[in-house]
LONU-412692 format. One record per residue (C-alpha): x, y, z; residue number from 1; residue in one letter. Coordinates in steps of 0.05 Angstrom, whole numbers, always signed. Layout:
N
> u,v,w,resi,resn
> X,Y,Z,NUM,a .
...
END
This chain:
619
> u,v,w,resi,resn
> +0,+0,+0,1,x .
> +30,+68,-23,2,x .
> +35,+131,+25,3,x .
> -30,+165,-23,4,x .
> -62,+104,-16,5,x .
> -60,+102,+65,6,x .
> -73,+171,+63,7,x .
> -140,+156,+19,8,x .
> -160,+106,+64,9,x .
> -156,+152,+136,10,x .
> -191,+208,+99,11,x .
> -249,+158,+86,12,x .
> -249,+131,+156,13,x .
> -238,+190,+184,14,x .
> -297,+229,+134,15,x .
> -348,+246,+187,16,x .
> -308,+281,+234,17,x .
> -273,+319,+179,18,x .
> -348,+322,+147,19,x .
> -361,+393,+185,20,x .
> -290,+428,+179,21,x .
> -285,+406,+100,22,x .
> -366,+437,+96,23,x .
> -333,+512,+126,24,x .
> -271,+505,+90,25,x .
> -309,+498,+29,26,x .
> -364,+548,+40,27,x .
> -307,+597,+59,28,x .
> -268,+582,-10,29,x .
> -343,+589,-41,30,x .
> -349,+668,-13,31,x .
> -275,+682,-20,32,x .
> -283,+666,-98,33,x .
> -342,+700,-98,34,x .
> -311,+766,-67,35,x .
> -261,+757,-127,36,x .
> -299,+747,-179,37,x .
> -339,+804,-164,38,x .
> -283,+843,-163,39,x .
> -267,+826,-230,40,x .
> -341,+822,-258,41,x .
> -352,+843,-332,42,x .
> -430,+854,-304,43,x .
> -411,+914,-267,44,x .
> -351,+941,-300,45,x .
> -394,+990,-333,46,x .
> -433,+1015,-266,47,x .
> -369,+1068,-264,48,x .
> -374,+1100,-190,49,x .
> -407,+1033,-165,50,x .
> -358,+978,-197,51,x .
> -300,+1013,-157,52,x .
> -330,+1022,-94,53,x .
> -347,+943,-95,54,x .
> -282,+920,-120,55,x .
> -254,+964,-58,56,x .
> -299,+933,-12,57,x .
> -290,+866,-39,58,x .
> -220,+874,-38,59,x .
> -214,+890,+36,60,x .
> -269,+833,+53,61,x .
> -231,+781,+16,62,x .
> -159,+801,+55,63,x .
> -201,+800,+125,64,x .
> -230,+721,+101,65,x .
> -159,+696,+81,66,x .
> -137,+718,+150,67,x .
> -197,+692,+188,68,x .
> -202,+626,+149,69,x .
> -126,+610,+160,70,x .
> -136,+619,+242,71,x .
> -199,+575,+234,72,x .
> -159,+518,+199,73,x .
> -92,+521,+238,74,x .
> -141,+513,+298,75,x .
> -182,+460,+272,76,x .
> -118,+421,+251,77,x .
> -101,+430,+338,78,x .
> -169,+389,+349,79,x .
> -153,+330,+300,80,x .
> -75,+328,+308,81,x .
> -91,+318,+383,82,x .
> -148,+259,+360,83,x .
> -98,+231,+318,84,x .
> -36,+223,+361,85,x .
> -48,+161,+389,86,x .
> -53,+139,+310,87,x .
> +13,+168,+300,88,x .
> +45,+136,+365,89,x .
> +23,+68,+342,90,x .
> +51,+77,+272,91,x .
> +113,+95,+305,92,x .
> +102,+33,+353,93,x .
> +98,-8,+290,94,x .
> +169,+11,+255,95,x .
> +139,+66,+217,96,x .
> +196,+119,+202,97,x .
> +178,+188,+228,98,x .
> +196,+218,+167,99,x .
> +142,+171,+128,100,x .
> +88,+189,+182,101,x .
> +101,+262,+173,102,x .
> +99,+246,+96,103,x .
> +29,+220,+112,104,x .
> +2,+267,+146,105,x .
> +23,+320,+103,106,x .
> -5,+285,+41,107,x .
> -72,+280,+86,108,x .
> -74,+357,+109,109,x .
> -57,+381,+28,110,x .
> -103,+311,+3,111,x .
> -176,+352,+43,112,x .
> -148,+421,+27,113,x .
> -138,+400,-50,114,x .
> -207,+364,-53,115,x .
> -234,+427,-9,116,x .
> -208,+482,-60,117,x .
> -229,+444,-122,118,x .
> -301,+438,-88,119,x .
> -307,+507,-68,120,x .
> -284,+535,-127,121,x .
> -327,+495,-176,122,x .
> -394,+508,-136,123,x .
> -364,+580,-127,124,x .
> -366,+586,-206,125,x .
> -429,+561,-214,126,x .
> -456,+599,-141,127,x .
> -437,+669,-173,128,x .
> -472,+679,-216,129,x .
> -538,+678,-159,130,x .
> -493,+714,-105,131,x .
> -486,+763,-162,132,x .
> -553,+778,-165,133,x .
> -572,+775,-93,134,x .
> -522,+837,-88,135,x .
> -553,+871,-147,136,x .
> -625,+858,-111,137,x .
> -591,+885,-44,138,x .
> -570,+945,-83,139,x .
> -630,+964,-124,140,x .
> -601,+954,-193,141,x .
> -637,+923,-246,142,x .
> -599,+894,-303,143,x .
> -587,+826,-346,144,x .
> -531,+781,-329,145,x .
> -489,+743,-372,146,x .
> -454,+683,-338,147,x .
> -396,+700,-299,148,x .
> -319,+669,-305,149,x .
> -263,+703,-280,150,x .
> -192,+673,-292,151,x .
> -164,+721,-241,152,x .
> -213,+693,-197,153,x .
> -189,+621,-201,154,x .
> -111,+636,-200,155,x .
> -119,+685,-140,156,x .
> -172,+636,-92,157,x .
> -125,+582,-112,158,x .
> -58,+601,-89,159,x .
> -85,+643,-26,160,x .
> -117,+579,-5,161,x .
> -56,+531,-30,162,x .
> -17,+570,+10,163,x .
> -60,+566,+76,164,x .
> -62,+491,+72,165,x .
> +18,+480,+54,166,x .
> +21,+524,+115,167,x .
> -28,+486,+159,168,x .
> +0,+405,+125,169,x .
> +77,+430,+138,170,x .
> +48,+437,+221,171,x .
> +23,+372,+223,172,x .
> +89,+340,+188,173,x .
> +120,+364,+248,174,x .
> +80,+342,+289,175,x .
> +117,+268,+295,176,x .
> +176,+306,+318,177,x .
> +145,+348,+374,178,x .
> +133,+295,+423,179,x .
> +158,+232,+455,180,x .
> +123,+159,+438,181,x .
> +94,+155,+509,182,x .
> +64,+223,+500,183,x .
> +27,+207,+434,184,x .
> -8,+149,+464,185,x .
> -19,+182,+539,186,x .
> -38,+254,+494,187,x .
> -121,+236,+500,188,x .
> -116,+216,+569,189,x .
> -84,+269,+602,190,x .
> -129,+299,+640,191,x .
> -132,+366,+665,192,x .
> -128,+385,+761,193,x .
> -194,+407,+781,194,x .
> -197,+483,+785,195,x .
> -213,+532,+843,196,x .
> -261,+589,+843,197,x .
> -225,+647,+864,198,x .
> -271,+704,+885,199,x .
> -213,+758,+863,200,x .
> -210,+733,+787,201,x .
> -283,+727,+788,202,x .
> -291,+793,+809,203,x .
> -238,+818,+760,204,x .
> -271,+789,+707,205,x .
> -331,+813,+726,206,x .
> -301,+891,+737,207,x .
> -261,+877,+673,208,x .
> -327,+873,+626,209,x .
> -366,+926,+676,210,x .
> -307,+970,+655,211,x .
> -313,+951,+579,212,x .
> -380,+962,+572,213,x .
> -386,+1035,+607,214,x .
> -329,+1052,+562,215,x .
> -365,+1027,+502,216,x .
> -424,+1062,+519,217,x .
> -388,+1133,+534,218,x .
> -404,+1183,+485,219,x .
> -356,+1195,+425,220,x .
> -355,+1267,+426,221,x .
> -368,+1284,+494,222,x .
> -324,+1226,+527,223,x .
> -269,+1238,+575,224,x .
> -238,+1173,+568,225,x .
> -239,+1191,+490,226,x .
> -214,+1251,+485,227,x .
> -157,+1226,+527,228,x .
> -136,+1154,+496,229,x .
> -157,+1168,+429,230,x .
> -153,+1113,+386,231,x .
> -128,+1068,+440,232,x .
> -195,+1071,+470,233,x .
> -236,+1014,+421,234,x .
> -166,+972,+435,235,x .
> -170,+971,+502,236,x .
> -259,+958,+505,237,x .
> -239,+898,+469,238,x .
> -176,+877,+510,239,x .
> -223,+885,+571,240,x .
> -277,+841,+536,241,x .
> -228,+790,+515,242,x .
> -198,+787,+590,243,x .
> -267,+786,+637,244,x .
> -310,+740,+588,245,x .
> -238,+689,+598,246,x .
> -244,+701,+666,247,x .
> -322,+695,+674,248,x .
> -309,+627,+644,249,x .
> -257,+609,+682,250,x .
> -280,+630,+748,251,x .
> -356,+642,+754,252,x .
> -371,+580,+725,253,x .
> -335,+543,+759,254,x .
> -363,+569,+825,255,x .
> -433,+556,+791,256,x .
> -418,+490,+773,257,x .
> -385,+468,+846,258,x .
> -447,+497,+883,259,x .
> -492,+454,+837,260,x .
> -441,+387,+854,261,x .
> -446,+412,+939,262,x .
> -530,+403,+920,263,x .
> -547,+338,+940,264,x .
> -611,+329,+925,265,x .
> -600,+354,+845,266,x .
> -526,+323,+830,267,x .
> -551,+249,+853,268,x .
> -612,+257,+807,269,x .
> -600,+223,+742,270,x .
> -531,+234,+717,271,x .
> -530,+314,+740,272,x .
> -467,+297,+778,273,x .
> -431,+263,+722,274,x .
> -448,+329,+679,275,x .
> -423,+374,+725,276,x .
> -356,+329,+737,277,x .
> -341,+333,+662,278,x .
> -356,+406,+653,279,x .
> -308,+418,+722,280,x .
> -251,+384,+696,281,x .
> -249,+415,+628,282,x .
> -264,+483,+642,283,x .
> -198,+505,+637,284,x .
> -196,+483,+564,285,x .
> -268,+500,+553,286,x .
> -258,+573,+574,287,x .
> -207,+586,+522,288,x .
> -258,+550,+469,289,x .
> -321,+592,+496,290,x .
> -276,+652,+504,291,x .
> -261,+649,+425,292,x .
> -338,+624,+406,293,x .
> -366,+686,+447,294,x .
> -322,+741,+415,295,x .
> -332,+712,+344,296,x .
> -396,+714,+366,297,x .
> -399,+779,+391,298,x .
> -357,+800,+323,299,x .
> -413,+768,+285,300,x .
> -469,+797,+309,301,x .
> -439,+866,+316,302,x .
> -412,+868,+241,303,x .
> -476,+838,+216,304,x .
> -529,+882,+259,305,x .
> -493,+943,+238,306,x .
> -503,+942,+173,307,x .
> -567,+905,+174,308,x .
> -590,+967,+211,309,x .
> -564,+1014,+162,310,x .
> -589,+980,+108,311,x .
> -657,+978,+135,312,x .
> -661,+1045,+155,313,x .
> -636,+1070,+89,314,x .
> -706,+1091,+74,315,x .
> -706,+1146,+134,316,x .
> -635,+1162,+124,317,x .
> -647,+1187,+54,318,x .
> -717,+1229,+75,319,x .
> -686,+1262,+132,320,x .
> -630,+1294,+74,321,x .
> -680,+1293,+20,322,x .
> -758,+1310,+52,323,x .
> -784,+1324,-16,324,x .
> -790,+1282,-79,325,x .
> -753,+1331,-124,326,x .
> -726,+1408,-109,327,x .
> -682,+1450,-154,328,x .
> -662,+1525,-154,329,x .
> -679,+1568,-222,330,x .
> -738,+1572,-262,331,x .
> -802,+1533,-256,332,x .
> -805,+1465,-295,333,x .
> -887,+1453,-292,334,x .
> -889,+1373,-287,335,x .
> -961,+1353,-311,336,x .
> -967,+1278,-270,337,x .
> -1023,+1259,-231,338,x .
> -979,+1234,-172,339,x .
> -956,+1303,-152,340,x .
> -984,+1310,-89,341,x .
> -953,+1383,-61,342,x .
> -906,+1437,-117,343,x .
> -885,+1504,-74,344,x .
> -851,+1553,-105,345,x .
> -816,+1596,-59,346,x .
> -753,+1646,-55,347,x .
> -696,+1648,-10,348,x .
> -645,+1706,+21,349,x .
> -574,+1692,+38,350,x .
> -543,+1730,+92,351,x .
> -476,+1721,+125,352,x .
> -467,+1745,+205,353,x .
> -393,+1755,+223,354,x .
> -384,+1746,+290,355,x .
> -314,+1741,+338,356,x .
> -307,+1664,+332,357,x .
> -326,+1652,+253,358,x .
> -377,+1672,+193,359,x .
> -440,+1640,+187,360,x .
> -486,+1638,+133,361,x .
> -560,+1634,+135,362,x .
> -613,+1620,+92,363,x .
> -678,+1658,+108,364,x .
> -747,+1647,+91,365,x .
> -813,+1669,+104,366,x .
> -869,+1648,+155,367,x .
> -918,+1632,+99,368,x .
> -866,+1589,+65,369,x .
> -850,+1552,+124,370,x .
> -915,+1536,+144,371,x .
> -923,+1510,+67,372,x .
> -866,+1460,+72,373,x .
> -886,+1442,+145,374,x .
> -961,+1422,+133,375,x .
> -930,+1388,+59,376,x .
> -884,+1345,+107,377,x .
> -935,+1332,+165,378,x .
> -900,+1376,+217,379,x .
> -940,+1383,+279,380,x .
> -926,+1441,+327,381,x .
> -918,+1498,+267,382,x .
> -901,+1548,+320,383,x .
> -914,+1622,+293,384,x .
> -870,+1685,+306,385,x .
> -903,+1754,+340,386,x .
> -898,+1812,+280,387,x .
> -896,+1858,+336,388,x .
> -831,+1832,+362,389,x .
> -764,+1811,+328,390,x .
> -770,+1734,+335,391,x .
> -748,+1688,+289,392,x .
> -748,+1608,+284,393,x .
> -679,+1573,+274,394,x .
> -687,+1516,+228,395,x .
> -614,+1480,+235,396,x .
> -605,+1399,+213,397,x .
> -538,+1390,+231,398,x .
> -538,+1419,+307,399,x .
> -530,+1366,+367,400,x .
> -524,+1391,+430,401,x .
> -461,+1346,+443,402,x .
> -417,+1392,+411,403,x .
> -456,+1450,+378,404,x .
> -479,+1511,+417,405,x .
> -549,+1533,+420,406,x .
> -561,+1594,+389,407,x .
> -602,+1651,+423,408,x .
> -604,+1709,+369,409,x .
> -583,+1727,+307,410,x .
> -556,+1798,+274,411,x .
> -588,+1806,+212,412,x .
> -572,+1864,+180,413,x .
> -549,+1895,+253,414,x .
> -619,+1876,+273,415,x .
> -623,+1822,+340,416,x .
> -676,+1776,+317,417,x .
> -684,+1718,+389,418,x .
> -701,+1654,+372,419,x .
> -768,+1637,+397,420,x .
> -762,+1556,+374,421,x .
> -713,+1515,+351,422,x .
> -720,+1454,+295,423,x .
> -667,+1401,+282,424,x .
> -710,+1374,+223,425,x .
> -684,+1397,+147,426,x .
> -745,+1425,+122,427,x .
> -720,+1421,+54,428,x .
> -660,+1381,+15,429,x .
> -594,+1394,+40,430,x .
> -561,+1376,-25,431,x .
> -592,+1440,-59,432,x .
> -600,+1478,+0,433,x .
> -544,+1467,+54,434,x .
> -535,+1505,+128,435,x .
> -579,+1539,+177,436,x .
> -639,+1570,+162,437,x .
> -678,+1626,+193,438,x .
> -756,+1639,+182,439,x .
> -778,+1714,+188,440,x .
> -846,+1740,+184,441,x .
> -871,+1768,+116,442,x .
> -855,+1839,+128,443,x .
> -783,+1832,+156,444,x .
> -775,+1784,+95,445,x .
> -799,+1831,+49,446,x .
> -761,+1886,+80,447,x .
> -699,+1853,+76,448,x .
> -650,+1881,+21,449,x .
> -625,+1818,-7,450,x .
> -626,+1779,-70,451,x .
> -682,+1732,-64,452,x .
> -662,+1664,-109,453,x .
> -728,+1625,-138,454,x .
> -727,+1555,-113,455,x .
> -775,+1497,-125,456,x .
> -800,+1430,-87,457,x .
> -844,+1365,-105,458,x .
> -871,+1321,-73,459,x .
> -901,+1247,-99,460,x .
> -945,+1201,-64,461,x .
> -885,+1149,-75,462,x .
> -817,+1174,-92,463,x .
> -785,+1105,-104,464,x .
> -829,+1087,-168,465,x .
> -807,+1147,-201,466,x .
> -735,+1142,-222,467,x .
> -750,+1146,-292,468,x .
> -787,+1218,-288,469,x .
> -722,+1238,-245,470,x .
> -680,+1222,-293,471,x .
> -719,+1268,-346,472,x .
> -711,+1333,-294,473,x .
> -650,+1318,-271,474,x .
> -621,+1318,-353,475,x .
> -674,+1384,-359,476,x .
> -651,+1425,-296,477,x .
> -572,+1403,-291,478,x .
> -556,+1366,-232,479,x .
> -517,+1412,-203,480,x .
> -574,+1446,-165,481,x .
> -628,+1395,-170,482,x .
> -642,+1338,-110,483,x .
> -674,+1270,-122,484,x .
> -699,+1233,-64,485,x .
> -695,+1167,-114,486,x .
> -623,+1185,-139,487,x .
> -596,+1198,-77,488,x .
> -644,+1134,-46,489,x .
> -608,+1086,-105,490,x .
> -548,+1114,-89,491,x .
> -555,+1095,-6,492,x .
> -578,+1034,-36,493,x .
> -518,+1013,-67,494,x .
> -472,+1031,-9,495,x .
> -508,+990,+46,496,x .
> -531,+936,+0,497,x .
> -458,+921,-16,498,x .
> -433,+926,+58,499,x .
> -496,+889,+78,500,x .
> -484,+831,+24,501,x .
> -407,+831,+45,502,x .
> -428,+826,+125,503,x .
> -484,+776,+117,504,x .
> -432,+724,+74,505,x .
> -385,+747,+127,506,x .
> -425,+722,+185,507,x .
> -442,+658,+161,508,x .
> -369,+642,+146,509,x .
> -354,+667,+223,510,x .
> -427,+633,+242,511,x .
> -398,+566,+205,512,x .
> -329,+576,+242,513,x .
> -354,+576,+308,514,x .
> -398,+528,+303,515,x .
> -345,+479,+270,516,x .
> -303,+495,+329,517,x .
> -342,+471,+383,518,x .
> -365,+419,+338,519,x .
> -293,+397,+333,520,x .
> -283,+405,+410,521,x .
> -337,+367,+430,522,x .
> -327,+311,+379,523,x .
> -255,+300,+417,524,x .
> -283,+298,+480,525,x .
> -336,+244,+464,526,x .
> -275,+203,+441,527,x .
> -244,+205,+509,528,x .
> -312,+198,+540,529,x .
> -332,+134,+491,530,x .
> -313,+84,+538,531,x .
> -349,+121,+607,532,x .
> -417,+113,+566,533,x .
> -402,+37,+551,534,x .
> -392,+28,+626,535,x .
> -457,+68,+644,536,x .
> -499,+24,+587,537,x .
> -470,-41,+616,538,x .
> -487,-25,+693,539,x .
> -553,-5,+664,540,x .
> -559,+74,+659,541,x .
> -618,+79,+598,542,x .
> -606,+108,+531,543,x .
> -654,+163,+548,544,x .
> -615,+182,+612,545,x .
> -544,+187,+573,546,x .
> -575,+224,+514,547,x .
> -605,+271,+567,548,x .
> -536,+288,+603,549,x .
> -506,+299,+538,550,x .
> -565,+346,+525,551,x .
> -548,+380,+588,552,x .
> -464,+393,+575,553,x .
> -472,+406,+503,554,x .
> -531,+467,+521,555,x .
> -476,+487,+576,556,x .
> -423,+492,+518,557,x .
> -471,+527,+474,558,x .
> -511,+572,+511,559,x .
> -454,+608,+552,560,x .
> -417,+641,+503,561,x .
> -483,+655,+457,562,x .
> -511,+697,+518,563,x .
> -445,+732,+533,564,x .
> -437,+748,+465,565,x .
> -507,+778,+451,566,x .
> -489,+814,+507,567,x .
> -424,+838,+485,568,x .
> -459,+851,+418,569,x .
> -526,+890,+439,570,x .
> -480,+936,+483,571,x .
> -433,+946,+413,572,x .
> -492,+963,+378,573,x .
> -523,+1012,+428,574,x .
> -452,+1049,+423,575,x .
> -464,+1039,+354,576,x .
> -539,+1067,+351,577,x .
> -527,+1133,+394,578,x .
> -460,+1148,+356,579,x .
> -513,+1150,+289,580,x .
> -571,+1177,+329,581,x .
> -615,+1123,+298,582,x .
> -658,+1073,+322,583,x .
> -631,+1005,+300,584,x .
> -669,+961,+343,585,x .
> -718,+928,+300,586,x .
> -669,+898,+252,587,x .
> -619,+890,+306,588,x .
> -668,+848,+335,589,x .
> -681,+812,+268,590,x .
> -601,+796,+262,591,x .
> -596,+766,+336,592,x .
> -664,+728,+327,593,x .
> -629,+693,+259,594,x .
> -560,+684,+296,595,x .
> -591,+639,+345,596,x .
> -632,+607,+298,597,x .
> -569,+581,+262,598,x .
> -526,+569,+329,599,x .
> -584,+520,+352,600,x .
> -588,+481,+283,601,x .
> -508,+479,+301,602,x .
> -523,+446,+382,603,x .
> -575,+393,+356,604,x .
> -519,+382,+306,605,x .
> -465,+369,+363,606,x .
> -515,+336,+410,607,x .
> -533,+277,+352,608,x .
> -453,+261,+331,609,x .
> -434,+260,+404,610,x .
> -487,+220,+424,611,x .
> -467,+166,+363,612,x .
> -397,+171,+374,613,x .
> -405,+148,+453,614,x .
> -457,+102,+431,615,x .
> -407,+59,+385,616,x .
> -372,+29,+447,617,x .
> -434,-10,+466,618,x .
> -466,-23,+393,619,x .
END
């Protein structure tokens, strides 16, 4: 039998534990030669503005997946090195040359990465061409597509990923050389001394994330702790994360799980006490594994919530810059549609107030045009201003009491006009008509001796079905002073809907990762823990009974590090949410809601091949 041969054969005996890692591997080859060939797509080469912005984003997505996907196999390849040394001690038992083992196992390692490329890539090529038009959905565009190959594509997936698994097959040829004979065979059994709970490292852990999370949650702008680390400040939140959720693990668990053992009347029932024995004894090595599931986790659900959220609330974004349908600056352009719903036609003043700090600028309109716009947009609270006295309303989208100052009068013209009522709402599009704005009544208006400029707003009982009619104005007026709430929506559209197609595909791969990780982990452990369950069958502990303790340890493994990391997440995207002044909630909500979804398909996938491997020993 030749080396390839042997190889062969422990790949097919060896198939369903490597079932899971070869399933990731693939599905992150699948996304990575997606990212590429999107970058070098003929289908949006001619979409200018847009095909560079992808190719940048795809760019940087693809270089953050090589780097994730080569930590996820080099610690995979730590779970099944550590299965397979007792294989490798008996090889060496038998004669075997250490140079032929580590021959072997290198031809295995490259043997699942070759298979694993050449699967990726040829459901990848074939894949594209629909991940290609879910992006084009996400982004609003509507075009034909002609099936997509991309040479660069292949060549550039290819050698990134050849290179990850000579990397990852060179560490298990080495492997033979790294430890003794008796170790190989003695590597399962070691187990690990039964750890303390130490109220000081519980209570730094617990400080540590208290700590993390009020510095998350401090206010960009306004911030102390900002102003004075700087960029070192999102470093050390997640330094502080990483260090109390170890710690958590390590130490608050453990005192959980001893009180539970000291409870006599719960360990004795059913196997509770064999559960809790298990889980004691490995918590040191399970701490490190839920420490790295909870902040991919937490990664996951951050990354993907965040742009979920701005994707969803694209809608709002783009009416908050662009109220009306269509406004432009000139001469009137009748537009003879029955969906016109409101057309003002109104002029402006420009004034600029030097003061001792800076120049401002203000735009200044009347009391009868503001309450036009305001009933056109639905305002409630139109707030009038007394002729008899120089009031004036402030109209100014940009201010935020964080950081701007509230202004109490205004000079115009060497006139103090007090501001009766403030409004942080852009009453009409910022793109055409930009800065602060001041409403007057009708006479000091009209008294004013300034150039009044003509300008002109729409509005349609749906903006979104109208791109066509926008395009006609905007090649009519000039876009240079003409606003579309469907250009500028389609253009929003394509931003999110690329960062939200690169975060979803993003997420899984991370969502895939994790879950092949404690897959991985808990596989090993049923192999040391095979012959326990053979004893318990024999001395007649029921089926039901075992496949309810494993129930129990696999929901602990699970369900730690998924509530720590919604945790860690919500309290990201709360930072998130206030530094945006949006409400993200909802599809915040949505993300989390699909997260777990996934994660639990990922437990009852654990709990069935740990049950059947433990099972064997009696069957």
């Amino acid at each position: 039998m030749t080396m390839f041969d042997l190889a062969l054969k422990n790949i097919k005996r060896n198939l369903k534990h490597y079932a899971l890692y070869i399933g990731a591997t693939v599905f992150s080859i699948i996304i990575y030669f997606t990212f590429a060939t999107l970058k070098y797509s003929d289908n949006l080469s001619g979409l200018a503005e847009t095909s560079r912005q992808i190719r940048g984003i795809m760019s940087g997505s693809a270089f953050v997946l090589m780097i994730f996907v080569a930590i996820f196999i080099l610690y995979s390849n730590t779970f099944f090195m550590k299965k397979r040394k007792k294989e490798v001690g008996l090889y060496s038992l038998l004669g075997v040359r250490k140079k032929k083992i580590g021959y072997l196992l290198f031809f295995e390692n490259m043997m699942i990465g070759i298979i694993s490329l050449i699967i990726g890539i040829g459901l990848g090529f074939f894949l594209s061409q629909l991940f290609l038009a879910i992006l084009l959905k996400l982004m609003g565009i509507q075009m034909e597509l002609g099936f997509t190959f991309s040479s660069q594509a292949v060549i550039e997936t290819s050698i990134v990923f050849f290179a990850i698994f000579l990397v990852t097959s060179l560490l298990g040829y080495r492997v033979i050389y790294k430890f003794k004979l008796i170790d190989l065979f003695q590597a399962a059994n070691k187990g690990e001394e039964k750890p303390k709970s130490r109220l000081i490292i519980a209570l730094a852990g617990l400080l540590s994330l208290i700590l993390a999370y009020w510095m998350a949650l401090q206010d960009l702008m306004t911030s102390d702790v900002w102003h004075h680390l700087g960029l070192a400040t999102p470093l050390l939140i997640i330094g502080l994360t990483i260090i109390g959720s170890f710690l958590l693990f390590n130490s608050v668990l453990v005192y959980v799980l001893t009180k539970l053992k000291k409870r006599e009347g719960w360990a004795w029932k059913g196997l509770n006490v064999m559960t809790v024995s298990q889980l004691l004894y490995r918590i040191r090595g399970n701490a490190k594994t839920l420490t790295i599931i909870t902040i991919l986790s937490a990664t996951t659900i951050t990354a993907g919530g965040a742009v979920f959220g701005m994707y969803y609330n694209t809608d709002k974004t783009v009416q908050s810059f662009a109220p009306f349908s269509f406004m432009w600056q000139g001469s009137q352009h009748e537009i003879s549609d029955e969906s016109v719903e409101v057309a003002i036609d109104f002029e402006v003043k420009n004034i600029r107030v030097s003061s001792e700090e800076m120049d401002r600028e203000y735009n200044i309109i009347n009391q009868s045009t503001f309450e036009q716009l305001a009933q056109a947009l639905d305002w409630d609270n139109i707030e009038s201003i007394n002729n008899k006295q120089e009031e004036a309303l402030l109209i100014d989208p940009f201010y935020d009491e964080r950081w701007s100052e509230k202004t109490e009068e205004v000079l115009v013209d060497g006139n103090p006009y007090q501001i009766s009522k403030m409004y942080t709402t852009s009453i009409v599009n910022i793109e055409v008509l930009s800065g602060s704005m001041l409403v007057l009544s009708d006479e000091q208006f009209e008294a004013l001796d300034h150039k009044a400029i003509d300008y002109h707003v729409i509005q349609l009982d749906n903006y979104k079905k109208h791109a066509d009619l926008s395009e006609q104005l905007a090649s009519s007026l000039g876009t240079e002073n003409f606003s579309s709430a469907i250009r500028d929506y389609q253009e929003s559209l394509k931003s999110s809907g690329t960062l939200l197609f690169v975060g979803s595909f993003l997420g899984l791969v991370f969502l895939l990762a994790t879950g092949s990780i404690i897959f991985f982990k808990m596989m090993t452990e049923a192999e040391e823990d095979k012959s326990k369950y053979g004893i318990l069958y024999k001395i007649g502990v029921s089926k039901r009974e075992m496949k309810q303790t494993i129930r129990y340890q696999m929901g602990f493994v699970f369900v730690a590090p998924l509530i720590l990391g919604l945790m860690h997440g919500a309290v990201a995207l709360i930072a998130f949410s206030n530094l945006l002044q949006m409400n993200l909630w909802k599809p915040i909500l949505w993300w989390m809601l699909a997260y777990t979804l996934i994660y639990i398909i990922y437990y009852f996938i654990t709990v069935r091949g740990f049950y059947q491997t433990t099972m064997q020993e009696e069957n």
